[in-house]
C-alpha positions as a Markdown table, in Angstrom:
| # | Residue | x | y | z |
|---|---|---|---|---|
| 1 | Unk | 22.8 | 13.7 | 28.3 |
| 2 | Unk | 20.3 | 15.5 | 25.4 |
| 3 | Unk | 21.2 | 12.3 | 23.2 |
| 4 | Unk | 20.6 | 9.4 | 25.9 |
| 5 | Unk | 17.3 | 11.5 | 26.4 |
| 6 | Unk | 16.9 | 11.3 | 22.4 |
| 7 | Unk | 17.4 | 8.1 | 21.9 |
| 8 | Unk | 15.1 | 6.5 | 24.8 |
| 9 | Unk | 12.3 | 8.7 | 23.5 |
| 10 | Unk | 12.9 | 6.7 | 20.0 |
| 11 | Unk | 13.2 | 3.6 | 22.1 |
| 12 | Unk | 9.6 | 3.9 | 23.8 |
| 13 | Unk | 7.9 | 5.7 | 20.4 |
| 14 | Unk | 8.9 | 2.6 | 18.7 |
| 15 | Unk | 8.1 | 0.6 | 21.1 |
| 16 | Unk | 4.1 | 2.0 | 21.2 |
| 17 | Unk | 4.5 | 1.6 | 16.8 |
| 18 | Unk | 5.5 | -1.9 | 17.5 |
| 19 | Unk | 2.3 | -2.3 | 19.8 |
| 20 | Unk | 0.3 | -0.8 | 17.4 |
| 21 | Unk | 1.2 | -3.2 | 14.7 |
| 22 | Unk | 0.4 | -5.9 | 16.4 |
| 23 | Unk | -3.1 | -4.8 | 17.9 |
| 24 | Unk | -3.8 | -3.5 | 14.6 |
| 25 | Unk | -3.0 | -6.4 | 13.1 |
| 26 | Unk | -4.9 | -8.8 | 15.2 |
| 27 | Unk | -8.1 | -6.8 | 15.7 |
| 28 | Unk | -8.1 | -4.7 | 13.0 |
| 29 | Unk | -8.0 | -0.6 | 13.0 |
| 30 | Unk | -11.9 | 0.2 | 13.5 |
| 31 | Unk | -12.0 | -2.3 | 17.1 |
| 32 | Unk | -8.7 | -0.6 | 18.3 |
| 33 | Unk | -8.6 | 2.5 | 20.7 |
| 34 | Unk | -6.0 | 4.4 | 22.2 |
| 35 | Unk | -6.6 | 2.6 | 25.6 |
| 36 | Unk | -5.8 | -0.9 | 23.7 |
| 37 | Unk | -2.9 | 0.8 | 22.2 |
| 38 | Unk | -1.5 | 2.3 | 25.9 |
| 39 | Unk | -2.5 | -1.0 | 27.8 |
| 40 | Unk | -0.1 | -3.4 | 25.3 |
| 41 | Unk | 2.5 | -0.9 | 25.4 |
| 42 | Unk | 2.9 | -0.6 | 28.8 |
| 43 | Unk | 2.1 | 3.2 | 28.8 |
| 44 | Unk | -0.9 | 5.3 | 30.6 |
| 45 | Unk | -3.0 | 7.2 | 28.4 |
| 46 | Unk | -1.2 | 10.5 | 28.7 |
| 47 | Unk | 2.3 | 8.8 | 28.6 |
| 48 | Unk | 1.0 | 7.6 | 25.0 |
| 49 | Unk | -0.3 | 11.1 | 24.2 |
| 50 | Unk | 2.7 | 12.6 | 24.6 |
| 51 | Unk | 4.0 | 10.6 | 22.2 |
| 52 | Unk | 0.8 | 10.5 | 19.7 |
| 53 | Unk | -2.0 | 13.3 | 20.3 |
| 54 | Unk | -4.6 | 11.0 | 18.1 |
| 55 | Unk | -5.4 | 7.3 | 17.6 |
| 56 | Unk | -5.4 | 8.6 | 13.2 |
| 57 | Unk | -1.5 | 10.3 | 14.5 |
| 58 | Unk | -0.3 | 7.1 | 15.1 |
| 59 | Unk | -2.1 | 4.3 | 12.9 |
| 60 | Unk | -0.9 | 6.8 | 10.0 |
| 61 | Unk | 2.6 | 6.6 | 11.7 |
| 62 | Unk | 2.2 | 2.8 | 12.3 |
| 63 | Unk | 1.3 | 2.0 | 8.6 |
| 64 | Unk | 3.8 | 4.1 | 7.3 |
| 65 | Unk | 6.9 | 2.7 | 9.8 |
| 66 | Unk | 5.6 | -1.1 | 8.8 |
| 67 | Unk | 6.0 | -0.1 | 4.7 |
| 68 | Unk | 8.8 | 1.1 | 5.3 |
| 69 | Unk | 10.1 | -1.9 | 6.9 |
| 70 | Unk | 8.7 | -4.3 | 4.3 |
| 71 | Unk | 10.1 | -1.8 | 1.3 |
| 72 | Unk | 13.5 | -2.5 | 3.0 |
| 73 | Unk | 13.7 | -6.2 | 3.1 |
| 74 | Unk | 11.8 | -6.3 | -0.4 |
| 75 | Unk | 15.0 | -4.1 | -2.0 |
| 76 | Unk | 17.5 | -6.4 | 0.0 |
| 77 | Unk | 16.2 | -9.2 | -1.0 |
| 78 | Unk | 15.8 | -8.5 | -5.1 |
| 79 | Unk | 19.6 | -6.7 | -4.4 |
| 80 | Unk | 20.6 | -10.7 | -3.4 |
| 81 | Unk | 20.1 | -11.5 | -7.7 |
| 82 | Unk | 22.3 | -10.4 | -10.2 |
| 83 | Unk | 19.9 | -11.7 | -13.1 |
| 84 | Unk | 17.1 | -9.6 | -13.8 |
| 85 | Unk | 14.5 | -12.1 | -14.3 |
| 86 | Unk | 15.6 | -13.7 | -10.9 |
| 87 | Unk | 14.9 | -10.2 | -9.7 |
| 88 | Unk | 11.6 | -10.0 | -10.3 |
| 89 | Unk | 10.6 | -13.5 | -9.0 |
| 90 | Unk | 12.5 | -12.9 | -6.0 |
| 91 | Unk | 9.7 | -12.7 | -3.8 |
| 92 | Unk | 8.7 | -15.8 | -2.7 |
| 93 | Unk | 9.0 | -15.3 | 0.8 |
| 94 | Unk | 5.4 | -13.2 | 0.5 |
| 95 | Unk | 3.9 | -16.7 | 0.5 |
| 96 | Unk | 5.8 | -18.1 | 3.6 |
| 97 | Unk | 3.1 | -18.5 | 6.4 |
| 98 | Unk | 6.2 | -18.9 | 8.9 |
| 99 | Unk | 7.2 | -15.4 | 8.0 |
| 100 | Unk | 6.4 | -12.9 | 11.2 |
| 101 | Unk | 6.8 | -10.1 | 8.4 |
| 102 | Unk | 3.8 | -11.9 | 6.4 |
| 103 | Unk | 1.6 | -13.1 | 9.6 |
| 104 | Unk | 1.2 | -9.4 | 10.6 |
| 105 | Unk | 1.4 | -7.7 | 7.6 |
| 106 | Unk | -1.2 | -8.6 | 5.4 |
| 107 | Unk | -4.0 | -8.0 | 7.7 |
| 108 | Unk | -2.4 | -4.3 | 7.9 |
| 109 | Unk | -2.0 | -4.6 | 4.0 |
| 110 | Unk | -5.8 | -5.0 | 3.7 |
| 111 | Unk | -6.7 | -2.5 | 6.7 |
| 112 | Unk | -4.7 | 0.1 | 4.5 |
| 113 | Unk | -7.2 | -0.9 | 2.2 |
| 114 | Unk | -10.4 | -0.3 | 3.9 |
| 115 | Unk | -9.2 | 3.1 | 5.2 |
| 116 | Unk | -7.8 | 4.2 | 1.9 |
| 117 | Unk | -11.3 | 3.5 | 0.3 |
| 118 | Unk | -13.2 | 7.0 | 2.2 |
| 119 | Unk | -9.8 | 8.5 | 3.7 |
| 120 | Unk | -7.1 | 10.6 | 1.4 |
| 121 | Unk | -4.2 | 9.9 | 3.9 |
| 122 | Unk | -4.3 | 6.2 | 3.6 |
| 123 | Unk | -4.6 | 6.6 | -0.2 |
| 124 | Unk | -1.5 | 8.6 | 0.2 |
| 125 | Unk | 0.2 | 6.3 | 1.9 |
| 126 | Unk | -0.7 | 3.3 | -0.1 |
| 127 | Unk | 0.2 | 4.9 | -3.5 |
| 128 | Unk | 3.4 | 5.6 | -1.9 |
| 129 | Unk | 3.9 | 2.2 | -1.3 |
| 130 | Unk | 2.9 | 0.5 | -4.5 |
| 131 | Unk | 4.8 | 3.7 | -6.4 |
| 132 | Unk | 8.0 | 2.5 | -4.1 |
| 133 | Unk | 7.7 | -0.7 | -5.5 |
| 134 | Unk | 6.9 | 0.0 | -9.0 |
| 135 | Unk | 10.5 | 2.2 | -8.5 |
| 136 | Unk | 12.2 | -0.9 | -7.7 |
| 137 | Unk | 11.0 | -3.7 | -10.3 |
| 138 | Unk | 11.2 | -1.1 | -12.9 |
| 139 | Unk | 15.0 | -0.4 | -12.2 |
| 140 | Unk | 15.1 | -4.7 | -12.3 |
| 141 | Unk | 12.8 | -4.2 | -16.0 |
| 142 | Unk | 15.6 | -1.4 | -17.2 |
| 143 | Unk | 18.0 | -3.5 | -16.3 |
| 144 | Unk | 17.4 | -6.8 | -18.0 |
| 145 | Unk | 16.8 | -4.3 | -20.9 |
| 146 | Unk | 20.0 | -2.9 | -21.2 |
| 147 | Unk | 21.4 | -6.5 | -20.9 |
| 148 | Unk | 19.6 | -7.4 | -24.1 |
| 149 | Unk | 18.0 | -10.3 | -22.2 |
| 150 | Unk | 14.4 | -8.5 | -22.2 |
| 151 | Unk | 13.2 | -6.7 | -25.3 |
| 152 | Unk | 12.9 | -3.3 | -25.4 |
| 153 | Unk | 9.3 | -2.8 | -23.4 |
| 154 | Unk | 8.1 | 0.1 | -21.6 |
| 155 | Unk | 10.0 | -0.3 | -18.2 |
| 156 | Unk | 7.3 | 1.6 | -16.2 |
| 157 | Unk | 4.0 | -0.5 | -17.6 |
| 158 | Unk | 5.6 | -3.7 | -17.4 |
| 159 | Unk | 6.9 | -2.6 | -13.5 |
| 160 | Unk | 3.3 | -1.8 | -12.9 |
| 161 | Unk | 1.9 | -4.9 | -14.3 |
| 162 | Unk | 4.4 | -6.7 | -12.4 |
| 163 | Unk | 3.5 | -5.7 | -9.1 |
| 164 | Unk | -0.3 | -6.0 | -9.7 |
| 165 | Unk | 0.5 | -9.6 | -10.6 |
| 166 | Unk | 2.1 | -9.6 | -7.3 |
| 167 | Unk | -0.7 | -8.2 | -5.5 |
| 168 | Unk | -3.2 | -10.5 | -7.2 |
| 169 | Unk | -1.7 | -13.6 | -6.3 |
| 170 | Unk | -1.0 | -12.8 | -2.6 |
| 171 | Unk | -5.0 | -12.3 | -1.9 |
| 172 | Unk | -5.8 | -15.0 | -3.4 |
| 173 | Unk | -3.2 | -17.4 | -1.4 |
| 174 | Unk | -3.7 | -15.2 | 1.8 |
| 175 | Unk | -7.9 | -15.0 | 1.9 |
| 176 | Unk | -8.3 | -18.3 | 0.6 |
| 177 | Unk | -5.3 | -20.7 | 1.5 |
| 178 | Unk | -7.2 | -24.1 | 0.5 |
| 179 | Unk | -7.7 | -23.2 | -2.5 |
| 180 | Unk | -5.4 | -21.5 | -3.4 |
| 181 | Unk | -1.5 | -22.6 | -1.5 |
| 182 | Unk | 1.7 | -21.9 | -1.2 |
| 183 | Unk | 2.4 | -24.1 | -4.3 |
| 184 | Unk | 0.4 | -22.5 | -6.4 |
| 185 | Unk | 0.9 | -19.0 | -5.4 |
| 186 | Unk | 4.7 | -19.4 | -6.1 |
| 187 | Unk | 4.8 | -21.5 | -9.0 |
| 188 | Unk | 1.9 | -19.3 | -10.7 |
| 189 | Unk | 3.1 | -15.9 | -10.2 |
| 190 | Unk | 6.3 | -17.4 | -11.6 |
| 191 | Unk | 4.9 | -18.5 | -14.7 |
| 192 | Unk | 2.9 | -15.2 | -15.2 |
| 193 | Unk | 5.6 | -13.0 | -14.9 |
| 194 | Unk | 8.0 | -14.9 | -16.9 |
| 195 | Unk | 5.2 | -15.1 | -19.6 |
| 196 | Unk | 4.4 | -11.3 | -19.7 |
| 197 | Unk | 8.4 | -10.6 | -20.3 |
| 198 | Unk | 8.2 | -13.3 | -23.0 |
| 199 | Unk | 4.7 | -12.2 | -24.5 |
| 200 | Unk | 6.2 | -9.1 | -25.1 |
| 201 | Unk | 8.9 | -10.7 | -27.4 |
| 202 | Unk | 11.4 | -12.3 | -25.2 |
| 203 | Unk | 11.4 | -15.5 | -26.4 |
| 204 | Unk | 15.3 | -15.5 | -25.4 |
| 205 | Unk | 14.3 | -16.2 | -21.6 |
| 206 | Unk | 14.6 | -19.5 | -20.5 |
């Protein structure tokens, strides 16, 4: 009985992060109360504050539960290559406007943002989330290393500069998708990456 009442309570607290996601997303986190939050749900306001006490409890829950989420289909997705060049250009699906993942996410992406700039939670939380994803291309870097198909570079820099790469490109394309597309964002960041590993003596990589 104490695990059926366990598991709905994940059910409906997932189910009011799910909510929040989306309203987030769509109106952005400084035009979203706990009422807007509570009405998409399907929840009243105390029903929701038993699950969250404060609108800052849950958009720090929300952010975090969406990173997560992205973290874990980024690392399935570069675990799909055995090459470690192919690896690190394995993201092309963060230019894919038919994505769900990438409609919502990059409006929360950019939220993070705004909140990080004044607030030491959200910076928290997005270091945590770029550090999680240094972690990953740098074990991609150390890997193509050991292979001998990369020279020997500093795995850690070159994962940074990797994902700022990353970063860089998917503003661009997202804010300004006429001038910069799909095309360009993917063939570009392709290039770039592939010419940093080179640049730093790997002329071996075709």
């Amino acid at each position: 009985m104490m695990g059926n009442i366990t598991e709905r309570e994940s059910v409906k607290r997932s189910l009011i992060i799910d909510c929040a996601l989306r309203t987030i997303s769509e109106k952005g986190s400084f035009n979203v109360t706990m009422d807007d939050i509570a009405k998409g749900a399907g929840f009243s306001k105390g029903g929701l504050n038993h699950y969250f006490s404060s609108k800052d409890e849950l958009f720090e829950a929300a952010f975090q539960e969406y990173f997560d989420r992205i973290f874990v289909r980024s690392q399935e997705r570069i675990n799909s290559f055995s090459d470690p060049l192919d690896k690190l250009l394995s993201f092309d699906w963060l230019f894919n406007w038919e994505d769900p993942d990438v409609n919502i996410g990059y409006p929360l992406l950019f939220d993070c943002h705004a909140l990080a700039v004044r607030n030491a939670t959200y910076r928290r939380i997005f270091h945590e989330w770029v550090d999680r994803w240094v972690d990953m291309l740098r074990v991609a870097v150390s890997e193509g290393i050991e292979k001998g198909i990369f020279p020997k570079i500093d795995a850690e820099d070159t994962a940074r500069c990797i994902s700022a790469i990353y970063h860089g490109f998917a503003t661009r394309w997202y804010l300004d998708k006429e001038g910069h597309s799909t095309k360009w964002a993917i063939e570009y960041y392709r290039k770039t990456i592939t010419g940093l590993i080179k640049g730093m003596g790997g002329d071996e990589i075709i």
